[in-house]
C-alpha positions in Angstrom: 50.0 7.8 -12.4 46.9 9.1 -13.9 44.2 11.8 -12.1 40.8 9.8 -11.5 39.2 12.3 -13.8 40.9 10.2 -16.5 39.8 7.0 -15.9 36.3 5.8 -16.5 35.0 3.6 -13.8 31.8 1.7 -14.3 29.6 -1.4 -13.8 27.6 -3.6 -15.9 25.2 -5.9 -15.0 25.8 -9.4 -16.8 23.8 -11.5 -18.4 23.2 -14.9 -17.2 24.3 -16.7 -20.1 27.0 -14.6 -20.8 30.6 -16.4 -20.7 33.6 -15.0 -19.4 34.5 -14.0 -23.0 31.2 -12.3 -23.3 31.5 -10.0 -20.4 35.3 -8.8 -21.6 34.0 -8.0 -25.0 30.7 -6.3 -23.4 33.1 -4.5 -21.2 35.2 -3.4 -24.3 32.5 -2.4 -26.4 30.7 -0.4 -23.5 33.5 1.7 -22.4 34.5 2.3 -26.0 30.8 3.6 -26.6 30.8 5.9 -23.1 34.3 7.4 -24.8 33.2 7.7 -27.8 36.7 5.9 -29.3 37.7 2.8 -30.8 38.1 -0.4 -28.8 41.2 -0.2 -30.0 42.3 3.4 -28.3 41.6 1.7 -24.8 43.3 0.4 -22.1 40.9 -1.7 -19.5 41.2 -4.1 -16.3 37.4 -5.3 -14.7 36.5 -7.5 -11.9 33.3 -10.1 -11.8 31.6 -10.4 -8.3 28.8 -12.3 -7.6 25.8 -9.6 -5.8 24.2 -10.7 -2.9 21.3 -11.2 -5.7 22.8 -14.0 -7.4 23.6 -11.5 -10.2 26.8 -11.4 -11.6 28.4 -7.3 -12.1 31.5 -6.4 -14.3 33.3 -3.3 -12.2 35.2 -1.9 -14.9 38.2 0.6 -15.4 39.0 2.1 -18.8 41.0 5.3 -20.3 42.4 6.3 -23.2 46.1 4.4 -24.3 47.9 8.1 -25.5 46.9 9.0 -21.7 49.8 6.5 -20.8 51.8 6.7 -23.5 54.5 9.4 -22.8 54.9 7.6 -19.2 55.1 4.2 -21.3 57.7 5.9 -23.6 59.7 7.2 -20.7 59.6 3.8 -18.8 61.0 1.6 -21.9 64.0 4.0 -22.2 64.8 3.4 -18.9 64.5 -0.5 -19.7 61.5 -1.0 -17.6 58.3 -2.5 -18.4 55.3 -1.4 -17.6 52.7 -4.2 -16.2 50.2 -1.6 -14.5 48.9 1.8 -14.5 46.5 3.2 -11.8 45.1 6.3 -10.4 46.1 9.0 -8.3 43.9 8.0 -5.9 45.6 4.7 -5.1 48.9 7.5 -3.8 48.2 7.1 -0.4 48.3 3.1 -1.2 51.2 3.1 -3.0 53.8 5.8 -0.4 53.2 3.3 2.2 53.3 0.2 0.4 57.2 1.4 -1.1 57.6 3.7 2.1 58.2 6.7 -0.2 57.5 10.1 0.7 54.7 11.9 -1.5 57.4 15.0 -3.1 59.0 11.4 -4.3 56.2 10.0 -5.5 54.6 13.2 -7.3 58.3 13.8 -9.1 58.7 10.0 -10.4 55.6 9.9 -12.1 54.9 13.8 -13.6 54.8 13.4 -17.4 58.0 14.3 -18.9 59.0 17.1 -19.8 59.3 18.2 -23.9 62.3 16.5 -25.1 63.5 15.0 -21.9 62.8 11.3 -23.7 65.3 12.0 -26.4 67.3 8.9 -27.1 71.0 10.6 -26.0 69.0 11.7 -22.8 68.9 8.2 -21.6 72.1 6.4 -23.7 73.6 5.7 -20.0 75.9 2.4 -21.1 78.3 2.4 -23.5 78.6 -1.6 -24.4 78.8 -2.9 -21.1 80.5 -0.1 -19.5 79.1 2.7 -17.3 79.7 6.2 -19.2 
């Protein structure tokens, strides 16, 4: 779970003749730009709704991949795979959606620790037996 500080949260106004290709890469190249990184340093999810206008808005939400990294590190040694990442302030969100209790919450997703992702750390099964 990353702070909201981390995350850069934006909208752009679309053009009319853009395609849904067009807005991704528009998307892309403007959070890269308010970063001031590579496209390919990003991680991004965005949204299209339709304004009460008629104009068509990209919401966007981008932040750096090595921001993720160590908890996508620590998540594939435990043999999970990671399909989202999202802000701390989705917590609330997320404690009653599992029924978890914040301490719980806060301690499953700190960063590791140094060293704690060493490959013995997590070598739990021995073939297909439990060590």
């Amino acid at each position: 779970m990353l702070d909201p500080t981390e995350f850069l949260e934006r909208e752009l106004q679309c053009q009319a003749h853009w395609r849904p290709n067009d807005i991704a890469a528009e998307c892309w190249l403007e959070a890269a730009s308010q970063l001031q990184v590579p496209v390919a340093q990003l991680l991004m999810d965005f949204e299209v709704r339709l304004t009460s206008q008629g104009h068509w808005v990209a919401k966007y939400v981008a932040c750096l991949q090595n921001l993720v990294q160590a908890y996508r590190a620590q998540l594939t040694a435990l043999n999970f795979q990671l399909d989202v990442f999202t802000s701390s302030s989705q917590s609330e969100a997320l404690y009653e959606t599992w029924g978890l209790e914040s301490e719980i919450i806060a301690h499953a997703f700190r960063l590791p620790y140094p060293g704690e992702l060493a490959h013995r750390y997590f070598k739990l099964f021995k073939g297909s037996d439990l060590c």
